[in-house]
C-alpha positions as CSV (number, residue, x, y, z in Angstrom):
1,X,64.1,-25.9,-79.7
2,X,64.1,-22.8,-81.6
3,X,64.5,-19.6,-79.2
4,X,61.8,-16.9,-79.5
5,X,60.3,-14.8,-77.4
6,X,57.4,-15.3,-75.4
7,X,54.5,-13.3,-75.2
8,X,53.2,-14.5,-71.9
9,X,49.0,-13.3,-70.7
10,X,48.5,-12.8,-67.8
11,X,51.3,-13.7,-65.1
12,X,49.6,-14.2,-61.8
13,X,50.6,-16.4,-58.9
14,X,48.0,-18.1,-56.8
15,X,48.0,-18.3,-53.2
16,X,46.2,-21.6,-51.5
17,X,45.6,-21.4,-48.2
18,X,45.1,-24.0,-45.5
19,X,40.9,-22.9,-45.5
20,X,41.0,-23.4,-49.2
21,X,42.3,-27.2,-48.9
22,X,40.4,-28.1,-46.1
23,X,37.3,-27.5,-47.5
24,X,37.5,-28.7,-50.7
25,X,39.3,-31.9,-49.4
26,X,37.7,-33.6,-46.5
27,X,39.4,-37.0,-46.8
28,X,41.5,-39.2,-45.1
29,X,44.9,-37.7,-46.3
30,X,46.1,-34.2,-45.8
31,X,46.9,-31.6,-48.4
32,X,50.2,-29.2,-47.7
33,X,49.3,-26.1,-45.5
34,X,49.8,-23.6,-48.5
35,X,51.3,-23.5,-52.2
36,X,52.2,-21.1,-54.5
37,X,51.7,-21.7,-58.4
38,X,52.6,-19.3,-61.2
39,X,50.8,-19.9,-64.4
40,X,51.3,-18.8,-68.1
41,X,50.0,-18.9,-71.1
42,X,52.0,-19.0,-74.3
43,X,50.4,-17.7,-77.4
44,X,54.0,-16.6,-79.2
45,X,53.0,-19.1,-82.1
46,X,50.0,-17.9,-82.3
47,X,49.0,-14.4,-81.7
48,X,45.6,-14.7,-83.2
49,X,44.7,-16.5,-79.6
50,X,45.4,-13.8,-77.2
51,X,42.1,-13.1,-76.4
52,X,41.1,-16.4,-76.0
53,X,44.0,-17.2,-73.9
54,X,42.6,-14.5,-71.5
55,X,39.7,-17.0,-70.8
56,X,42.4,-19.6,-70.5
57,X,44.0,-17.8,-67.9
58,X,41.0,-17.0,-65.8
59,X,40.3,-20.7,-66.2
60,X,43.6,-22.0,-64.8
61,X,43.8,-19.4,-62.4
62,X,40.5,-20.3,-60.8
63,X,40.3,-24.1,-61.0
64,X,44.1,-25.2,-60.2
65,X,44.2,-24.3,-56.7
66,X,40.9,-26.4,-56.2
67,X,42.2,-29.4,-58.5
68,X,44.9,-29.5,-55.9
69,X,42.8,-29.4,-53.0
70,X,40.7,-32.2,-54.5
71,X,43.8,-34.9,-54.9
72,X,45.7,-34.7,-51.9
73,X,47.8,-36.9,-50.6
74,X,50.4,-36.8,-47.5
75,X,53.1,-34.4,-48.1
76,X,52.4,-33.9,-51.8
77,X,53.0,-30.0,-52.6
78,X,51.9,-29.8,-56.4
79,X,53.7,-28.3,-59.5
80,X,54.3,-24.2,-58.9
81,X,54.5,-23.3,-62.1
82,X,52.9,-24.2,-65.0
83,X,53.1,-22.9,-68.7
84,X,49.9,-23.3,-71.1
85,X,51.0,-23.0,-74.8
86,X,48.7,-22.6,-77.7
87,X,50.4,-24.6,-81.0
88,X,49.6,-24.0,-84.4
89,X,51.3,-27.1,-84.7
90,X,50.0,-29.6,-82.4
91,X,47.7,-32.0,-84.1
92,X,46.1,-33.2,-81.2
93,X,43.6,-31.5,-78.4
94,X,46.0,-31.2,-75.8
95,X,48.4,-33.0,-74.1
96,X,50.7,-32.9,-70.9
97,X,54.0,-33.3,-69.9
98,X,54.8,-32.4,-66.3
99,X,54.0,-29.0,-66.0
100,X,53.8,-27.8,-69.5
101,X,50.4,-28.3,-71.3
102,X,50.4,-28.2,-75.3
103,X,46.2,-27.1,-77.0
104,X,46.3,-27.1,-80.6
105,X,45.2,-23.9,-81.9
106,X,43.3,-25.7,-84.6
107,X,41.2,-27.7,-82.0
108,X,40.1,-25.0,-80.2
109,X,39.2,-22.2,-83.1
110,X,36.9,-24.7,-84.3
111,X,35.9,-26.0,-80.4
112,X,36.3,-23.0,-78.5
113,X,33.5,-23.6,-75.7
114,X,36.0,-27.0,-74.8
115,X,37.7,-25.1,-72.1
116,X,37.0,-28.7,-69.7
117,X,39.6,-30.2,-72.2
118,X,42.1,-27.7,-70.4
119,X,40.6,-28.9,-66.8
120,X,41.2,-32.2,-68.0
121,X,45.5,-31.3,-68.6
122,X,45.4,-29.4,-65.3
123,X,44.4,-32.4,-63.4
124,X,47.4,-34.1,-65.0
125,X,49.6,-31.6,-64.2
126,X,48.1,-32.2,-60.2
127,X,48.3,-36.0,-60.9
128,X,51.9,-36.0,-61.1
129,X,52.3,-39.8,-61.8
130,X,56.3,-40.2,-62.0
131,X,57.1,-43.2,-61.1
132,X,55.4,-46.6,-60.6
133,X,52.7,-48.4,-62.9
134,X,49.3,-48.0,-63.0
135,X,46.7,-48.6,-65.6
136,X,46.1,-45.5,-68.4
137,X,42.5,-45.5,-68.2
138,X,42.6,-44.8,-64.7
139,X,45.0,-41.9,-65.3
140,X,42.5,-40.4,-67.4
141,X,39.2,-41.4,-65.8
142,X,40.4,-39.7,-62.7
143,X,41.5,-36.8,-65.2
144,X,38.0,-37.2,-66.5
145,X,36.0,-37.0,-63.2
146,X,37.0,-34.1,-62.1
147,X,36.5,-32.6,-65.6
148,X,32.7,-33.8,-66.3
149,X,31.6,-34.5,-62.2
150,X,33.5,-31.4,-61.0
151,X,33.6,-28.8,-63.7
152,X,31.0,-29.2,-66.2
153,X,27.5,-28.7,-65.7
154,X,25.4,-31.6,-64.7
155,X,23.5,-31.9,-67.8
156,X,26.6,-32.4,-69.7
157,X,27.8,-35.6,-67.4
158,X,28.8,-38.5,-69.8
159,X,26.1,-41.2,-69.8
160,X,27.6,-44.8,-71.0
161,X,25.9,-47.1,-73.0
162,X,24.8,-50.3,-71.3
163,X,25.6,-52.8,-73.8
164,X,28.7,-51.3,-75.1
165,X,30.7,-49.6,-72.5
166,X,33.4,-51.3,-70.2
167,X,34.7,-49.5,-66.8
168,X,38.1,-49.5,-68.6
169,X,36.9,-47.5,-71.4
170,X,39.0,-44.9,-70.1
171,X,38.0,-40.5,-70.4
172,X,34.8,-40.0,-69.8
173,X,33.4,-43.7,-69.6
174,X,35.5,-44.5,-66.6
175,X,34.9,-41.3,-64.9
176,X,31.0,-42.5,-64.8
177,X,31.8,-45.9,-63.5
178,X,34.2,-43.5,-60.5
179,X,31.5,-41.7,-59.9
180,X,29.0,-44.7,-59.2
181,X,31.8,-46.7,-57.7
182,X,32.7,-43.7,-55.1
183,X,28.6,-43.0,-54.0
184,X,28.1,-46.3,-53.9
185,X,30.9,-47.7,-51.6
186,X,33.6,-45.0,-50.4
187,X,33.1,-41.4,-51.1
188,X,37.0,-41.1,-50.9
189,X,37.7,-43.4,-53.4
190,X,39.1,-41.3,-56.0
191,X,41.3,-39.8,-53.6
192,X,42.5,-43.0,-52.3
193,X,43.3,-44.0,-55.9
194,X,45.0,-41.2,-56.8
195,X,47.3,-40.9,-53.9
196,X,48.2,-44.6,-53.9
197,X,49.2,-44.0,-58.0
198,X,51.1,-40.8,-57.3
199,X,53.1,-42.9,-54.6
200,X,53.8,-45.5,-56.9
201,X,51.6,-48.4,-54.8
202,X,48.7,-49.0,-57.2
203,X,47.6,-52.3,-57.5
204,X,44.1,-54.0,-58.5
205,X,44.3,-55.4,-55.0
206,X,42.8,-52.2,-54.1
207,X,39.8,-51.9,-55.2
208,X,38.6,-54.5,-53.1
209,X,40.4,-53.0,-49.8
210,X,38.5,-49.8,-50.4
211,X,35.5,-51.2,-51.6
212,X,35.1,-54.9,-50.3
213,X,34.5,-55.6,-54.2
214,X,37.3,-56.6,-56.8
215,X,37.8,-54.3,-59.3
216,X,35.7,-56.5,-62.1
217,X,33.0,-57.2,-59.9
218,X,32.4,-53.4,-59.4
219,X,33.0,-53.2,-63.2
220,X,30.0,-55.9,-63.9
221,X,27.6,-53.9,-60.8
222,X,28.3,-50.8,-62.4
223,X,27.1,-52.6,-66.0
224,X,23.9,-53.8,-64.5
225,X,23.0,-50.4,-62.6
226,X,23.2,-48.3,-66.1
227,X,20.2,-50.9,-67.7
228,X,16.9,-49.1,-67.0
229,X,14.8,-50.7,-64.5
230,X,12.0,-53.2,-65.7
């Protein structure tokens, strides 16, 4: 990797206290007492974007410390710092790999209102999935949730089609059939889910522990409840 110095907006370190956590997280597993996270955003490569990495900072700044609170799991103390980098040369939306998050410049010139697509990297970055298997469109239906059931406004919440979609569709798709799947039959299930992936325990055995329902039955009852009533 080519050296260069960073222009880095906006340095700030967030503080999340036991209140915090305990109110955005009433579930069966605990959340550490307090964190500390130091976030940046790189726009070295592309100077153009230092305003908009301002809104970038705010974003992060504001919503990380409540993604945490919203996936805990015992003695989980997420990532403390985090670096944001806009890349001219990124071809891609943006991606994640541990702590560091990659937005292509070019996605978000043309897209700037898209800031849920950097909610949706942050919840990786909380995720933390390291070791253990478990199935990619779970990764990013959880990702997905918190993005569109969390973040975004309600209007905006994806709405599947019937006939075509699967609860495996993954992004947004999944994150519908979470939704139903948690109001319908454990209102921690995503946390449950998430913890038992970042513990490297997931199994398909689980959805039927936490819901009494097998994971394709849910899938087929989620189906039927998005056909309009005759």
């Amino acid at each position: 990797m080519h050296r260069r110095f960073a222009r880095l907006l906006g340095l700030k370190t967030i503080l999340l206290s036991t209140l915090a956590i305990a109110a955005l997280a009433d579930g069966p597993t605990t959340a550490p007492t307090s964190t500390t996270a130091t976030i940046t955003v790189d726009t070295s490569a592309a100077p153009e974007f230092a305003d908009y990495a301002k809104k970038a900072q705010t974003l992060a700044d504001t919503w990380y410390p409540k993604l945490v609170a919203m996936l805990p799991s015992d003695g989980f103390v997420a990532p403390q710092t985090i670096q944001i980098v806009f890349d001219p040369k990124y071809d891609g939306v943006a991606a994640t790999a541990g702590d560091r998050i990659v937005c292509s410049t070019r996605w978000f010139s043309t897209h700037p209102e898209d800031l849920g697509a950097i909610i949706h990297e942050l919840v990786h970055v909380v995720q933390h999935y390291t070791t253990g298997e478990r199935p990619g469109w779970l990764t990013e239906g959880i990702a997905d949730h918190l993005r569109w059931f969390m973040y975004e406004p309600a209007g905006a919440r994806p709405h599947p089609n019937p006939e075509k979609s699967k609860f495996n569709d993954s992004y947004r798709t999944t994150a519908a059939f979470l939704e139903w799947a948690q109001s319908t039959y454990d209102k921690d299930l995503i946390v449950k889910l998430n913890a038992a992936c970042r513990e490297a325990r997931y199994s398909d055995d689980l959805w039927k522990q936490y819901t009494g329902k097998s994971m394709d039955e849910l899938g087929a009852e989620w189906k039927a409840s998005l056909k309009p009533a005759r």
